[in-house]
C-alpha angles and dihedrals in degrees: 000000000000089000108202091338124113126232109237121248125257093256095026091085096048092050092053095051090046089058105047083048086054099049091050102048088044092054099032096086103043087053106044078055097054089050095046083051086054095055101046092059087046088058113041100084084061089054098050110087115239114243131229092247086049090052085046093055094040098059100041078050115035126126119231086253092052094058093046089052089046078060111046100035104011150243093310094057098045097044076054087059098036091049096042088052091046095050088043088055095039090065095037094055100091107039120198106259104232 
């Protein structure tokens, strides 16, 4: 019925589940620290307040979409637009001349 394969040995099965255990539990908490590492840098413009001069600049700036999105989630969320787009066209003023 097994064809060409092999049974596995008594001890063959447990080795290899011991191994898989140990690499998980070698690499888990690496990884849940480079993740943690990853968020934190995620969160923390949300975490930053915005400044008056910030507000000021937002609203003589702002996009439609970023008013809508003033209105709908915030000024949080919409500082976070309004900051990503002005960083994107800060390092895109100048283009390379090819």
């Amino acid at each position: 019925m097994l064809g060409n394969r092999q049974r596995a040995r008594p001890g063959e099965r447990e080795r290899t589940d011991i191994g898989v255990v140990a690499f998980s539990v070698i690499l888990f908490p690496p990884l849940l620290i480079a993740f943690l590492l990853v968020m934190e840098r995620v969160e923390e413009p949300l975490r930053r307040p915005a400044s008056s001069r910030e507000v000021t600049e937002f609203l003589n700036s702002a996009t439609v979409a970023e008013v809508d999105t003033l209105t709908s989630s915030g000024i949080r969320r919409a500082l976070f637009r309004w900051r990503r787009r002005r960083n994107k066209s800060a390092t895109s003023t100048n283009p390379p001349m090819v």
